[in-house]
Each structure stands twice: as structure tokens, then as C-alpha cells.
N, C-alpha and C positions, 0 to 999 in steps of 0.2 A: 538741508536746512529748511523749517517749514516757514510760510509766510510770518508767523507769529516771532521766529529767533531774527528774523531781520535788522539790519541795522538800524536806527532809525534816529535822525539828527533832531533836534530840537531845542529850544530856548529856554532857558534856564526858567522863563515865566511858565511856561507851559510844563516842563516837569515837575514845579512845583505843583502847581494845578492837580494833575496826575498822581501825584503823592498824597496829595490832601484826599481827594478825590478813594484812592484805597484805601487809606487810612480809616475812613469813615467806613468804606464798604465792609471792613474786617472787624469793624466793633460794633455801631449803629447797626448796621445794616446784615448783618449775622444775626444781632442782639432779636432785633425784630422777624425777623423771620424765624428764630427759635420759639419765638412767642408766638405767631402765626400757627407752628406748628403743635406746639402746644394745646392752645385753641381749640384748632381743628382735632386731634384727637380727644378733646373730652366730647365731642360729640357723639363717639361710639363707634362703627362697626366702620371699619379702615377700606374694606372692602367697596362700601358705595357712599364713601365717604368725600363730594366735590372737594370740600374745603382744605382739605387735608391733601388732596390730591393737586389743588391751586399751588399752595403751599409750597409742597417737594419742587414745581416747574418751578418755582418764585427761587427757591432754595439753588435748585442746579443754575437757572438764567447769572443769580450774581456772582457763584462761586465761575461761571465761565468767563463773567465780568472780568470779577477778582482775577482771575490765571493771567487773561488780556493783559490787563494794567501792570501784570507783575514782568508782564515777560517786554511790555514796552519801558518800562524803569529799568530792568536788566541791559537789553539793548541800546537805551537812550545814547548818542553822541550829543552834550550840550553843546552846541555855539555858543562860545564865549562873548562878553558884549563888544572887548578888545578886535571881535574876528569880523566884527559889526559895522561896515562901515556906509557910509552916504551917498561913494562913490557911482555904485552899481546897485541892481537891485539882488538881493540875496536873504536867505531864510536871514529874518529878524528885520527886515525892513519894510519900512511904508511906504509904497510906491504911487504917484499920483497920475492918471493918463487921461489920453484925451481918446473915447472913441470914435475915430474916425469914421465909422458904418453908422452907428447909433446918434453920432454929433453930439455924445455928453461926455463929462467927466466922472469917472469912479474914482475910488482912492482903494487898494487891496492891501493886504496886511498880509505879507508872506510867513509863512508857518510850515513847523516839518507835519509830515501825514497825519499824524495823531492829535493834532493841536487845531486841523479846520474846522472851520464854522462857514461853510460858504453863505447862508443866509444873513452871516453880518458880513460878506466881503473877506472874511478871515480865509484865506484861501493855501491850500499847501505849493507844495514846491513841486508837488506830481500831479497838479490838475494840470489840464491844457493851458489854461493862463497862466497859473503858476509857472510852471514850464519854461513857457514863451520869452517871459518877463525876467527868468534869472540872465543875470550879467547884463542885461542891456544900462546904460545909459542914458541922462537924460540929453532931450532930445531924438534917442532913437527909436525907431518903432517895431515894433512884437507884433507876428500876423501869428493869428490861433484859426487853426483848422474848424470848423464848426460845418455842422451839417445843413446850414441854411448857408455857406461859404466863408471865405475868409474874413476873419474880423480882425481890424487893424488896430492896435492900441501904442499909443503915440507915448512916451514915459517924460513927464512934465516936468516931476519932482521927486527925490527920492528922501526918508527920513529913518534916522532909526528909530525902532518903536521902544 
């Protein structure tokens, strides 16, 4: 099984995302890059032709997009909101911590693989924080291995999202 047939958990917000997300890529974004192509060949000779040659990369990049997306919508396992609870932290909740190394507070948003955003904190369940932080409890605390050493994340509060 290759990385791409994998299983792959997620929240019913994030598969839609996902779906929306193909959707457009299979009609938009086909549409336009048919026109791209287009374009490109009234300029003439295919052979030393950049634009035309832009084009096909542009053309293979989103049909490889396209494959991605279709084979995480095939795979998708939805969390249910029912499966979602407050108790613990687990894909679909918002967890609130104190770092102990740093002496601030984050707040992370657990999410299956396909659904991170680490630059908004949206973080999966297979980063090292993410990780760390499934099942614990509030008040217990997540040590994540990091290369500068152990960082210790205290669990405040936990929300579903």
C-alpha cells in the first residue's frame, strides 16, 4: 500500500474543505489551464515554445494535485462530532497549554495529516506535538522531544472545535 492509499482520519470540516478544494481543481482549474494551453500554442513552433512548455508542468502539477486529493477523499476515516469529546485531547479538539520551557501559552487545533496548517497552530496528530498531546488531560503535561531538548506542554484546557 503506497503512502498516498493510507488511511487517513479527519473531520468532517476538513473533508469538506477537501472536496470543495477538488471540485474547483476539476472544473476551474482544468478549465484554465486548458486555456493556458491553448494560448500557448497559437504562438507557434511547440518545439521552443516556454509557454506551452509552462503550461503541460502547470497541467501535470494539478492533475498530480487532483490524484492527492482524490485518493485522500477515498481514504478519509471522518471523526464524528459525537466521537469528539472535551475530555482528552484528540483529532477535532482545541487544546489550550502552558509552555513550560518558553513560559507562554499556545492554544493548537488538532487535525488528521491532511488538514495541518502548522503556521496557524492547526497542527495534525502526527506532528511531535500533535503526538505528544493526544489523550492527555487537562492538567497533565506532553514532553515533545525537540532538538534544542525537551519541551514541556502543560494541557490547560481542552475544547471541541
Amino acid at each position: 500500500m503506497s503512502e498516498l492509499e493510507k488511511h487517513n482520519h479527519i473531520t468532517a470540516e476538513g473533508l469538506k474543505a477537501i472536496q470543495e478544494r477538488l471540485e474547483y481543481l476539476k472544473t476551474t482549474g482544468r478549465a484554465q489551464i486548458a486555456e493556458q494551453i491553448a494560448v500557448a500554442r497559437s504562438f507557434g513552433d511547440l518545439s521552443e515554445n516556454a509557454e506551452y512548455d509552462a503550461a503541460r508542468n502547470d497541467q501535470a502539477k494539478l492533475e498530480g494535485e487532483i490524484l492527492e486529493l482524490e485518493a485522500t477523499v477515498r481514504n478519509a476515516i471522518v471523526v464524528s462530532d459525537d466521537e469528539i469529546t472535551n475530555e482528552k485531547v484528540n483529532l477535532g479538539t482545541t487544546v489550550t497549554v502552558f509552555d513550560e520551557t518558553e513560559q507562554e501559552q499556545d492554544e493548537y487545533r488538532i487535525v488528521g495529516p491532511s488538514e495541518a496548517d502548522p503556521m496557524n497552530n492547526i497542527i495534525s496528530t502526527d506532528s511531535p506535538v500533535g503526538a505528544a498531546l493526544l489523550g492527555k488531560k487537562v492538567g497533565q503535561t506532553a514532553v515533545v522531544a525537540a532538538p534544542n531538548g525537551e519541551i514541556r506542554l502543560k494541557v490547560l484546557a481542552i475544547a471541541r472545535t
